[in-house]
C-alpha positions in Angstrom: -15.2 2.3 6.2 -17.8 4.3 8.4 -18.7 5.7 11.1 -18.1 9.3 12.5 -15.7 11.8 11.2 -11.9 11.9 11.9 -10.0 14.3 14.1 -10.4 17.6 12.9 -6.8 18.7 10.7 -5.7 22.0 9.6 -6.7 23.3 5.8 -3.0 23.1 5.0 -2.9 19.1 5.9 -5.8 19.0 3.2 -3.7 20.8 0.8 -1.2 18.9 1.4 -3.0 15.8 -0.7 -3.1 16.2 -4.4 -6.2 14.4 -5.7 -7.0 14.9 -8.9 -9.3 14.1 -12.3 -8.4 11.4 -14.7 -9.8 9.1 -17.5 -9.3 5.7 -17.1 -7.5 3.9 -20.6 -6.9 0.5 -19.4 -8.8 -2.3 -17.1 -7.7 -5.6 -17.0 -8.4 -8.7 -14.1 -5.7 -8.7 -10.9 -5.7 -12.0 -10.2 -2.5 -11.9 -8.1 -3.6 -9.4 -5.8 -4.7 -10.6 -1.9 -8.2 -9.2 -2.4 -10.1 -9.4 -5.5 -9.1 -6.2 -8.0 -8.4 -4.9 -11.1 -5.6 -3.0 -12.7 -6.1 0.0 -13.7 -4.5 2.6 -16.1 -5.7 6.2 -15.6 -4.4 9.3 -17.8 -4.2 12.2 -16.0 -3.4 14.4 -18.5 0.0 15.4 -20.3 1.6 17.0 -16.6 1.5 13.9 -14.6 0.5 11.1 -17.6 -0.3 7.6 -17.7 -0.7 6.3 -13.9 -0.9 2.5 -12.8 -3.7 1.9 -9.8 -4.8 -1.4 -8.5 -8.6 -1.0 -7.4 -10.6 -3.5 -5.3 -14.0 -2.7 -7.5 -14.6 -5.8 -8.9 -18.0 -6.3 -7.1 -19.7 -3.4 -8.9 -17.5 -3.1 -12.3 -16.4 -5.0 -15.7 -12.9 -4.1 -16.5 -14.6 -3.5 -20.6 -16.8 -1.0 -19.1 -14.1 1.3 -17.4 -12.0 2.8 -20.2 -13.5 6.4 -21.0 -14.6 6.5 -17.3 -13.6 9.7 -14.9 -12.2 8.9 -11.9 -10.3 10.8 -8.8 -7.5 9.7 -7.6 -4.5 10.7 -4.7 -1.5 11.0 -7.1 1.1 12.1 -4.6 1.4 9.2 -2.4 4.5 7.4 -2.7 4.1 4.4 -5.0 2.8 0.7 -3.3 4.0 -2.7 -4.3 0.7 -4.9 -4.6 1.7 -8.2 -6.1 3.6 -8.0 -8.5 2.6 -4.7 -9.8 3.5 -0.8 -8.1 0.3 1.2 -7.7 1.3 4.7 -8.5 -1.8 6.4 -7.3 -4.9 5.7 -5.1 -8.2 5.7 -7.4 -11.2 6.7 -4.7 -14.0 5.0 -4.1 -17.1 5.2 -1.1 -18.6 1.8 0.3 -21.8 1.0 -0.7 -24.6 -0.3 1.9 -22.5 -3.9 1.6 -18.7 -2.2 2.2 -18.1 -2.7 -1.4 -16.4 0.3 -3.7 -18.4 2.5 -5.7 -15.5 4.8 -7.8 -16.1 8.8 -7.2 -16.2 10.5 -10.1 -17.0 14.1 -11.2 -20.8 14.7 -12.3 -19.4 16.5 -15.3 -16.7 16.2 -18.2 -14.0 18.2 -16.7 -10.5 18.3 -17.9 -7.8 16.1 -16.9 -5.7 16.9 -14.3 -7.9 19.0 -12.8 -7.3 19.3 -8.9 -10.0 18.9 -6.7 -10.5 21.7 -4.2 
């Protein structure tokens, strides 16, 4: 999704969504899903844990090459049923020239949990 910016919000709305640093531990095919997916399995450190994320990335990425990956990720949205699994977070991800996902992901190792600001 493209194209210009959104409405302009106040700094608090911002703070308001807690996105933050994690590693992801598990990948696996979602073959139940609508769209084509994965499941995903991100450890965001030993304050929020082990968080379950369904992630339409399959166009640029092998679930075997996503465990030990950084990712960020909205972790307080309210959980979403998709298929038969509840997504507890919302990994992030930018289009690439085609509208497929290409994860975000911190240039750095950083710790997990860290929040973004």
């Amino acid at each position: 999704m493209s194209g210009a910016a959104a409405e302009t919000i106040a700094f608090d709305d911002f703070l308001k969504v807690d996105i933050r640093v994690g590693r992801i531990v598990a990948a696996e095919p979602f073959p139940e899903a609508r769209k084509p997916a994965l499941k995903l399995v991100v450890d965001f450190g030993p304050e929020i844990g082990h968080k379950k994320s369904s992630a339409q990335i399959t166009k640029h990425y092998e679930p075997s090459e996503l465990p030990g990956r950084l990712v960020l990720a909205v972790v307080n949205f309210p959980p979403r049923q998709i298929g038969p699994m509840m997504s507890e977070v919302l990994t992030l991800g930018v289009p690439d020239e085609e509208g497929e996902v290409v994860l975000f992901h911190p240039g750095k190792d950083v710790p997990l949990g860290g929040r973004m600001f």
